[in-house]
SEFI-447853 format. One record per residue (C-alpha): y, x, z. Coordinates in pm, whole numbers, plus 50000, padded with zeros to 5 digits. Layout:
<milums>
YXZ/...
</milums>
This chain:
<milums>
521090608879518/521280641079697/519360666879649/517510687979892/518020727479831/515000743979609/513930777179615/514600797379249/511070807879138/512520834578967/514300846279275/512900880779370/511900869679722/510120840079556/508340852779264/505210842079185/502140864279148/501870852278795/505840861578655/504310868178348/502880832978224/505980819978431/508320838378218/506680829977902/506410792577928/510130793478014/510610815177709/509420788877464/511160755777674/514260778077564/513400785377242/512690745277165/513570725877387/517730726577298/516890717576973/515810678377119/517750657577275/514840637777408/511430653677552/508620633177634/505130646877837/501740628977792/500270629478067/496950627678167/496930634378546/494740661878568/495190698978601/496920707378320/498850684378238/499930676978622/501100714878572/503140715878302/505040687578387/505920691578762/506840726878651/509070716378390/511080695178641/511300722978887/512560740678614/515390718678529/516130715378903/516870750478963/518610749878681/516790773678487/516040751778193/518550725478032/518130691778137/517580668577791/519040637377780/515520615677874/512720627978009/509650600177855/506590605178106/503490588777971/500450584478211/497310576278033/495680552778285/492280544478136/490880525378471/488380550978498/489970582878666/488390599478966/490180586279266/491460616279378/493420618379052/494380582979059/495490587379400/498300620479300/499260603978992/500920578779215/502860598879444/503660623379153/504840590579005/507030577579321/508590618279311/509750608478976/511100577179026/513270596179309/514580623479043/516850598178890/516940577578574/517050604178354/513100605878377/511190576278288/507660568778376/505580548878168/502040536178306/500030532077943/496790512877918/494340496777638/494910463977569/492930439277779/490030434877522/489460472577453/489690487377827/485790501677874/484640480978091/485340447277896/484810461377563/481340471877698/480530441877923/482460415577725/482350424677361/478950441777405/479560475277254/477010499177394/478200528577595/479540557077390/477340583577319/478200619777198/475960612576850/476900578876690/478690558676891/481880584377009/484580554577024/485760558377420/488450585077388/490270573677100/490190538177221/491150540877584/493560572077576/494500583777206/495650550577066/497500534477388/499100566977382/500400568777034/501530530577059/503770541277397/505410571877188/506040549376909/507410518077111/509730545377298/510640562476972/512140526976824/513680525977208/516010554077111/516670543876748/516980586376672/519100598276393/516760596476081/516430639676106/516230642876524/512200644276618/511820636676998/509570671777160/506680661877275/505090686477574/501510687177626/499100708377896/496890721577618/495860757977735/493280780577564/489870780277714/489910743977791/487670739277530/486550759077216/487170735876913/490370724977085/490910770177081/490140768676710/492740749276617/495450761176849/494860799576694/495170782176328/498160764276428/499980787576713/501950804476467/503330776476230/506450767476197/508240803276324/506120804576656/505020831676822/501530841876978/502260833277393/505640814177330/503530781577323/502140757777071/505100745176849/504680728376547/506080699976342/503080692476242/502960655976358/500190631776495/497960613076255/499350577276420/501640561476147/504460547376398/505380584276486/504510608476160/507250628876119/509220615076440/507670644476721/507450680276725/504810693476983/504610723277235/501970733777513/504220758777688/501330765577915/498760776677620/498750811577753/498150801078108/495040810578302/493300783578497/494100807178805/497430803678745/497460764378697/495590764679044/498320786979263/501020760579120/499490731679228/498010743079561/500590764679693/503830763379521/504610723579350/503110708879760/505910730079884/509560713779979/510980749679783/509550735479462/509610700179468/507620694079706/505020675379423/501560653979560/499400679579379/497230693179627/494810664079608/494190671879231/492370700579362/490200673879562/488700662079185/487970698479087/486330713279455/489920722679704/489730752979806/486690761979524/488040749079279/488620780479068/485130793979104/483730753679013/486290748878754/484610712678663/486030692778379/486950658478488/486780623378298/486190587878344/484080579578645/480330589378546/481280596678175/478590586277948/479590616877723/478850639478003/475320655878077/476280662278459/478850638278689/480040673078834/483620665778914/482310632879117/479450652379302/482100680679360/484670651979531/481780640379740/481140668579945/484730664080045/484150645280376/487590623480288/485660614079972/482130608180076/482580575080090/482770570979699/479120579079670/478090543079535/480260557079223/476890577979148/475390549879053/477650543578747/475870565378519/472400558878544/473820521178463/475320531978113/471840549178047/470040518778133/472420496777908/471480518677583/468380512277559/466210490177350/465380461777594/469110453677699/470160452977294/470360439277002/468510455076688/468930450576246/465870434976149/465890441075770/467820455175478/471540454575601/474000445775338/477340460775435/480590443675323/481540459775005/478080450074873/476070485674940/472790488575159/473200501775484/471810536375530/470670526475882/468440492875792/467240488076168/469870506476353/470340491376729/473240472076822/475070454177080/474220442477432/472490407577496/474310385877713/471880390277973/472270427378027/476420425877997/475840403278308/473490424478468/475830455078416/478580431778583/477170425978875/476110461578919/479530474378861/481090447679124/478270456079345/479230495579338/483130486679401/482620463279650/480570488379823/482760515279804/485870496379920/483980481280231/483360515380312/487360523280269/488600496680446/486180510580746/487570541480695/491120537580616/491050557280307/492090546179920/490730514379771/489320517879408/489960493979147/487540498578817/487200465678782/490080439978842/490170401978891/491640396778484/489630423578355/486260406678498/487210366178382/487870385278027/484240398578047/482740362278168/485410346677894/484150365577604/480480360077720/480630321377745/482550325277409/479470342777240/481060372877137/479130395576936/481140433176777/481960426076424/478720424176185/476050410976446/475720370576513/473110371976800/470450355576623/469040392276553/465990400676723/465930424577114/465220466276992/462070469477212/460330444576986/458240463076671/458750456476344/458060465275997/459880499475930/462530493175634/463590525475473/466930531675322/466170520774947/464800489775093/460800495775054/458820488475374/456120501275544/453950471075755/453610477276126/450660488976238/448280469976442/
</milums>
């Protein structure tokens, strides 16, 4: 393969405004990164993440940083990322693929049956909530993830005392519990304050406890920093010449410092605003995706008490004890998982009539196997574990059940 010329970073007549952080997250690959032979990066496709890793291949380009033996690339695809994201994650992808086999990229997904959209519209779990019902992350990003790491770690059948590094695009000020525990954990393990987030201090998932070590060599990074690499310097043919710019699409272009949105799934249930998607839609190239608006106002309508299921006595939970939630709501009826089907297919379809018109990116939410799972598991009469449909719809009253079982006769 040959290789075009690159630009040193560190050159003097290149250097970046922000030599510090620069210097720093190169300080800590150093420090840890000889002592793997194999580095992996979960990747989530946004900011952050996008960051860290383009920069660590630059890195190893110029030769500045040791190239390890494999370079494991894990893209969380959840089938719900803002299309501008979707959209770089693919080209970033395709510059990968052209870096050699050294790097491999790994597209990681939930299994069919717990992908949102057919856990929610096939199984009939309502839409997560941030009170009782938190299960989306975990299900759709955490757990793929950890199953990917651990199917890749048996790949490499390591030496029973090598850990693979694992390199993440946690910074501080993304989010203050995430803070909390970087500043208990930042020094651990003979780490330094600003020479990243090392620790062997290994994931909860059994498959890879005590296989990974972890470092975020871009903790001390500000987001103003994360923003000049991927507008002005990873675009560039002098550094790699990386499909970034359009991340900047999902979080405002040119604004996106001063907006600094968060971004998610596609009208995140867990979020009180759809920021990021109202910020991509006043790009003109992304107006088109305004049907997507009508995403969230469907999850609201699918919680509540008309489209589910509710307890209508005394719940007796499996190890014999009374539930503490006698008449707590439950799943969707069949009727409203088809109702929220055709909705969905009715925002896609609009939204890709509008691309084709327009010649700009398809989305894809919703595929051809992921709806005949949905109808599949509907005809089947699938009900979430504990509820056989024979329970009565949560707008109708009934007697309120307390806890320890005594009633109290509805009113009438």
């Amino acid at each position: 393969m040959n290789k075009r010329p690159q630009h040193d970073l560190f050159q003097n007549s290149q250097r970046l405004v922000y030599d510090d952080a620069v210097d720093l997250t190169l300080q800590s690959l150093l420090a840890y990164g000889p002592q793997h032979d194999h580095w992996a990066v979960a990747w989530s496709g946004g900011k952050d993440s996008s960051a860290t890793l383009t920069l660590i291949v630059h890195l190893i380009e110029v030769g500045r940083l040791p190239r390890p033996k494999t370079l494991s690339v894990f893209y969380a695809d959840t089938r719900q990322e803002l299309p501008p994201l979707a959209a770089a994650a693919t080209e970033v992808m395709e510059g990968l693929k052209r870096r050699g086999n050294w790097i491999r990229t790994e597209i990681v997904r939930a299994p069919l049956d717990k992908r949102f959209l057919v856990y929610i519209l096939g199984r009939g779990v309502p839409p997560p909530n941030n009170n009782t019902l938190r299960w989306c992350t975990r299900q759709i990003k955490v757990d793929p993830m950890a199953a990917a790491v651990e199917r890749r770690l048996a790949e490499l059948e390591l030496p029973e005392n090598e850990t693979v590094l694992m390199i993440t695009g946690v910074r501080q000020g993304e989010s203050a519990i995430r803070d909390r525990r970087i500043e208990m954990s930042c020094g651990k393990d003979g780490a330094e304050c600003g020479q990243g987030w090392y620790q062997k201090i290994l994931p909860e998932a059994k498959g890879i406890r005590g296989r990974i070590a972890t470092l975020a060599p871009l903790l001390h990074w500000r987001v103003c920093n994360v923003w000049d690499w991927l507008k002005i310097y990873a675009p560039s043919e002098d550094y790699g010449g990386w499909a970034t710019r359009v991340i900047a699409d999902a979080y405002g272009g040119d604004e996106a410092e001063e907006i600094n949105a968060r971004t998610g799934c596609i009208g995140c249930p867990l979020a009180s605003q759809e920021k990021a998607l109202e910020t991509i839609l006043l790009n003109p190239d992304w107006a088109y995706l305004s049907p997507l608006l009508g995403l969230k106002p469907l999850y609201r309508e699918l919680r509540e008490p008309r489209h589910r299921l509710r307890k209508a006595g005394v719940e007796v939970l499996k190890d014999g004890s009374i539930g503490k939630n006698p008449q707590r709501m439950g799943p969707l009826t069949f009727e409203a998982r088809l109702m929220g089907l055709s909705r969905v297919l009715e925002i896609q379809a609009a939204c890709n009539e509008a691309a084709e018109r327009l010649g700009r990116p398809r989305i894809d939410i919703l595929n051809a196997e992921e709806e005949a799972r949905i109808r599949e598991l509907i005809d089947l009469g699938t009900w979430p574990d504990g509820w056989d449909g024979d329970e009565p719809t949560a707008d109708i009253p009934l007697n309120l059940i307390f806890p320890d079982g005594s009633v109290q006769p509805l009113l009438v």
